[in-house]
N, C-alpha and C positions, 0 to 999 in steps of 0.2 A: 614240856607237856606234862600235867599233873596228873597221866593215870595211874598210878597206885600209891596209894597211902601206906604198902608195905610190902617187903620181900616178902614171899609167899615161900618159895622154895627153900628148904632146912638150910641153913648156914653149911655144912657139911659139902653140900652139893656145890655151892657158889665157890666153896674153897679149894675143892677138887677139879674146877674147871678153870677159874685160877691157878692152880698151880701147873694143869696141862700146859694154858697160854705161856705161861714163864718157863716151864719146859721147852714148848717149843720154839719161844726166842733163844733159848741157852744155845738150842741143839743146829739153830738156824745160822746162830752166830760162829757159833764153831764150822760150819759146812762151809761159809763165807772164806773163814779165814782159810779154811784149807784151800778153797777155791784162788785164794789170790795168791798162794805159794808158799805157805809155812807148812815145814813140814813135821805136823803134827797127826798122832793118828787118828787114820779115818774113822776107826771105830764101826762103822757097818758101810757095808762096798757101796752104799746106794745115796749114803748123807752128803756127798757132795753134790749130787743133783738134786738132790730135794734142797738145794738152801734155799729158793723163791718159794716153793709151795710151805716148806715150815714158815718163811718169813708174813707171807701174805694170809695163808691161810690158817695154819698150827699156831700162830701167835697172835697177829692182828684180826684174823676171822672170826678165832675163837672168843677174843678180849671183847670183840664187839658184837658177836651174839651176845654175852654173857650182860656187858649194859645193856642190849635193849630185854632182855629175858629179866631182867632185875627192875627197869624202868615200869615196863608194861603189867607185872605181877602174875601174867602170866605161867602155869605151872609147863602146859607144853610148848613153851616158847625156849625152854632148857634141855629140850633136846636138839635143837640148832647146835649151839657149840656142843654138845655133847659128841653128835656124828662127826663133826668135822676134827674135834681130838683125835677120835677114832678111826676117821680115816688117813688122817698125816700120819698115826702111828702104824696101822696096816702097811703103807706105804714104805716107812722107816723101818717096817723088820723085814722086808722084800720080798712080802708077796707080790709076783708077777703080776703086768695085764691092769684092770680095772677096777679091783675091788676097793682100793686106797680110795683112789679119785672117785667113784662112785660115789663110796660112805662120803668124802667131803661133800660132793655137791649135792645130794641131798639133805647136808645137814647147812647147806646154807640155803636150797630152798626155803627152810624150815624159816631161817632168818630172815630173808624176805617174806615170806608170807607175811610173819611180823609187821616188818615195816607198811607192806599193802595194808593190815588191820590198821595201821597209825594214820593211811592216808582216807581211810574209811570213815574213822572218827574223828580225823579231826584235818578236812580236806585243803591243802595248804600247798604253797609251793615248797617248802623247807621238807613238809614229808614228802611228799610226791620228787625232792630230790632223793631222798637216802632212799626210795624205794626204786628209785633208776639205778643206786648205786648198788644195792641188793642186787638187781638184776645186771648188771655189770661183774659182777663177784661171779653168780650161776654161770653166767660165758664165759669165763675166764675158767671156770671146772669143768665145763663141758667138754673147754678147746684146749685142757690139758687133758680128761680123761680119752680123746679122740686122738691122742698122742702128737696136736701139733706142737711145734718149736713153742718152748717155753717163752720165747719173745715174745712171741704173738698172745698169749696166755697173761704176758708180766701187762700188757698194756692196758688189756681189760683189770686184772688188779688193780690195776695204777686205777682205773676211772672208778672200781670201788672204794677206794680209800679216798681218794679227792673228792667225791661229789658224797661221799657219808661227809665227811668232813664238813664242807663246802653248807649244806644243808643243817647240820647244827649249826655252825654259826652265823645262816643266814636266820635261824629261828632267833637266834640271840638279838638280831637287829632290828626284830621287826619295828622294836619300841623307836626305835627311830622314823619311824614312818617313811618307808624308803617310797623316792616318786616312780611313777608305774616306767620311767627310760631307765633309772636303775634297776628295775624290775626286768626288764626287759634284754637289757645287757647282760645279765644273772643270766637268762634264760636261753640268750645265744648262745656264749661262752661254754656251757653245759650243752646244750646243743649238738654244739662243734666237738666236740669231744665225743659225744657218741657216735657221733658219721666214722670221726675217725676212729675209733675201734671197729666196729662194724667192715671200716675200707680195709684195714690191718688185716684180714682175713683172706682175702684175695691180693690185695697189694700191699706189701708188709710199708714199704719206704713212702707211699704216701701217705697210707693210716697212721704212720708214726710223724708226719708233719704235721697233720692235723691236729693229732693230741697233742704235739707240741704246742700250735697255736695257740689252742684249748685251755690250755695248762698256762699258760702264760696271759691270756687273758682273764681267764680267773685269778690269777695270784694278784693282778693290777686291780683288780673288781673287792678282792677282798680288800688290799689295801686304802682304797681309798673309802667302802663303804662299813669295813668292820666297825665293831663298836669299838674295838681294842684299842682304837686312834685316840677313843677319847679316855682311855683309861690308865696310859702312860705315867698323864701325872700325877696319879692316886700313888697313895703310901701300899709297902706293904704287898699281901699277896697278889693285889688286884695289877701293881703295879710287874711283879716279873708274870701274873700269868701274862698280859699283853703286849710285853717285850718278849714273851717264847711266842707269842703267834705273831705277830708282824717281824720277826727274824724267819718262822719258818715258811712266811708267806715270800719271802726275797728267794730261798732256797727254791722253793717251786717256780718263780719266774726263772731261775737260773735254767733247772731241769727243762722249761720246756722250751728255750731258747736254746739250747744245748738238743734237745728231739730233734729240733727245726735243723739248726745246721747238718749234724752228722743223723739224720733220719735214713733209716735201711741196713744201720749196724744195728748186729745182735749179740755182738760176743766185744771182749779186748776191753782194753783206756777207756775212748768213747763211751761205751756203754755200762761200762762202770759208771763214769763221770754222771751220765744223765742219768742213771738208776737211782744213786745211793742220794744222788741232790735230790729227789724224789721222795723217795724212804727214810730217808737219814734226816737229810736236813727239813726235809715238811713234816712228812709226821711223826718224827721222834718228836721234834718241837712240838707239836699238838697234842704229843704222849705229855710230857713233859712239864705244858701249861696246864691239861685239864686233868692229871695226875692227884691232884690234893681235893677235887670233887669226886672223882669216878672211885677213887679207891674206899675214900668214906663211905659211900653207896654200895658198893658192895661186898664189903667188906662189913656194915656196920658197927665201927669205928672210928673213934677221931682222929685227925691227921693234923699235928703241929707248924702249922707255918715258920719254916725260916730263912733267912738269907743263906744260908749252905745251899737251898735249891740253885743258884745264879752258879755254883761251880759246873756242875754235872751242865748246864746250859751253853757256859760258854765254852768248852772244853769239848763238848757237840761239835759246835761252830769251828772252832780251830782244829779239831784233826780232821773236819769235812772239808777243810780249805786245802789243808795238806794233800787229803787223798784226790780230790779232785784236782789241785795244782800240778800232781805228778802224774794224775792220769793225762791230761792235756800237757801236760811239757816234754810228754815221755822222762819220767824218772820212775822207774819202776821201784824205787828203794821209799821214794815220798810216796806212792799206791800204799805198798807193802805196809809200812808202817803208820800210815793216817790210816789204814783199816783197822787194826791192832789198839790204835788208838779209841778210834771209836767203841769197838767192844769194851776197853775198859771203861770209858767213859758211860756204857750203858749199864755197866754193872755197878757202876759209883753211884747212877741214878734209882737204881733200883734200893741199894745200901741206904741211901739218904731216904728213901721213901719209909724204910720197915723200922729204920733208926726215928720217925717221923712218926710213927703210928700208936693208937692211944687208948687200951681200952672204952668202951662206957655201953653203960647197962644200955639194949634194947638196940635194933639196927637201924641205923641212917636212911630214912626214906629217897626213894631219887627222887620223887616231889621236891624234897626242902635242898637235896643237892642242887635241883634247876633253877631253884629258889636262888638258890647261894651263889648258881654260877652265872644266872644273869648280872646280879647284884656286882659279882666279881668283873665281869666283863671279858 
C-alpha cells in the first residue's frame, strides 16, 4: 500500500522502538530457555512467565506496530508500539495486577485502529484481514489482562500473527488475479480460525481444534496460492525470500495438525511441539524472508543481499526438527537442546542482518520497500 512517501517520525524514535522489540526477543528467549530446564538465572522472579507475552507482544507486537507506524506515516500511529514496550516492561519489573497488560493492550488498540484507518482507505480483503488480526492481538491482551490461562491468550496471539501475515501476503497476490473460490477458501479458512478462538474461551480443547483446522487450512491456501511458488526459480534474493516462506508455510501446517491431534493441552512436549512449530518455524521464517525489506524501511538503510542469509534459515529448520522430534518422541535431552539451538540460531540471524546493513543518505521509504517486495515475491 503506497501511503507514505516518508518516515515522518525522527529516526531516534524508530530506533528506540526497535531496539525495545530486540530487547524483548532477547529477554523472551532467555525466559524460554529457562522455561525448558537450563539452569541459568532467572534474573527477575517473573521472566519465566512472561516468555509468551515478551514473545508475542514485547517483540513481535511491538516489530509490527513499528512497520505499520513507519508504513502509514503516521506520527500517532507510534504510540502503539511505544505502550506496548511499556507495558511488557511494567510487567517484567513486577508490578502486580494489571498495569503491564493494560499499557499493552492499549497500545495495540492503538495498532489496530491503524489497520481499521488501512481498511478505510483502501477497502480490501488483505486489510480487512490484518485488521481482524489486530483485533485478534486486543483478545489476546484482554484475556491475558483478565488473568486467564495464558493458553487461551497464546491462541488468540497465534490468530494475530497468522492472519497479519496471511493478509500481507495475500496483498502480495492480488497481481495474480486470484478467482473469487480462492477468494473464498482465503475467507473460510480465516473464518474458521476466529470461531475457534472465540470457542477457546469457553471450551479450550475444541477452540484449539478449530485453530488447528484453521491453521492448517491456510498454510495449504498459501501454498498453493502464494506468489512465492513462482519465485523459487528467480536468482538471488527473490529466490531464498520464497524458499523462507514456503518452508515456513510447511511449519504451520505441521503446527496445526499437531493442535488437531493433542488439542486441550497447555503445558508439557505437546504443546511445546505445536507452539514453537507455530512461532518458530512460521514466523521466524517470515521474520527471516521479509527481513532485508522491513529492516531497510525502517531503519532507512541499505541491506546487502547474500547467501550467508540461507545459514541462519536452515539451521532454523534443523534445530525445530530436533526440538520438536524430542518433544513428540519424549527425549527431553533433543527438547532441551533443539531450543538452545534455536536461540542461537536467532542471534546468527540477527548477527547476519547488522553484518548486512549499509548506510545511505536519506530514509527508505515503505512505499519503494512494497515496491521491492512485491517485485521480490
Amino acid at each position: 500500500m503506497n501511503l507514505a512517501t516518508h518516515a515522518t517520525a525522527p529516526r531516534w524514535l524508530r530506533l528506540l522502538l526497535l531496539a525495545a522489540a530486540v530487547g524483548g526477543l532477547l529477554l523472551g528467549m532467555w525466559a524460554g530457555l529457562i522455561r525448558l530446564g537450563w539452569p541459568w538465572p532467572v534474573l527477575r522472579p517473573v521472566l519465566p512467565v512472561l516468555h509468551g507475552p515478551l514473545m508475542a507482544c514485547g517483540f513481535l507486537g511491538v516489530l509490527i506496530g513499528l512497520e505499520r507506524a513507519v508504513g502509514t506515516g503516521w506520527r500517532w500511529a507510534y504510540a502503539g508500539p511505544a505502550l506496548v514496550a511499556t507495558g511488557t516492561l511494567v510487567a517484567l519489573a513486577g508490578v502486580p495486577g494489571w498495569p503491564g497488560p493494560l499499557l499493552t493492550t492499549l497500545g495495540s488498540l492503538i495498532v489496530t485502529a491503524v489497520l481499521v484507518g488501512l481498511v478505510r482507505i483502501q477497502p480490501a480483503l488483505f486489510t480487512a484481514t490484518m485488521a481482524v488480526g489486530g483485533a485478534a492481538w486486543v483478545g489476546g491482551n484482554l484475556l491475558w489482562m483478565a488473568r486467564f490461562p495464558l493458553s487461551v491468550a497464546a491462541l488468540w496471539w497465534t490468530g494475530f500473527l497468522v492472519l497479519t501475515i496471511a493478509g500481507e501476503r495475500l496483498e502480495l497476490s492480488r497481481m495474480l488475479r486470484l478467482s473469487r473460490p480462492a477468494q473464498w477458501l482465503f475467507v473460510g479458512a480465516a473464518a474458521l480460525l476466529v470461531v475457534g478462538m472465540i470457542v477457546s474461551v469457553a471450551a479450550y480443547s475444541a477452540g484449539m481444534a478449530l485453530v488447528g483446522i484453521a491453521l492448517a487450512g491456510l498454510s495449504l491456501w498459501l501454498l498453493r496460492y502464494d506468489i512465492a511458488r513462482r519465485r523459487v526459480k528467480a536468482g538471488g534474493q527473490a529466490r531464498f525470500t520464497a524458499i523462507a516462506l514456503l518452508s515456513g508455510y510447511g511449519w504451520l501446517a505441521v503446527g496445526g495438525v499437531l493442535a488437531v491431534a493433542y488439542a486441550g493441552v497447555s503445558a508439557g512436549p505437546y504443546y511445546d511441539a505445536i507452539l514453537h512449530s507455530i512461532f518458530l518455524g512460521f514466523v521466524f521464517a517470515m521474520i527471516f524472508a521479509h527481513a532485508p525489506i522491513v529492516f531497510p524501511a525502517v531503519l532507512g538503510v541499505a541491506m546487502v543481499y547474500s547467501t550467508r542469509f540461507y545459514a541462519p534459515l536452515v539451521l532454523l529448520h534443523a534445530s525445530l526438527l530436533l526440538r520438536v522430534g524430542g518433544d513428540l518422541a519424549g527425549w527431553p535431552q533433543a527438547r532441551l537442546w533443539g531450543g538452545l539451538l534455536n536461540a542461537a540460531v536467532i542471534l546468527l540471524f540477527l548477527a547476519s542482518t547488522v553484518i548486512s546493513l549499509r548506510p545511505r543518505a536519506g530514509a527508505t521509504t515503505y512505499a519503494a520497500a512494497q515496491r521491492e517486495s512485491a517485485r521480490r515475491g
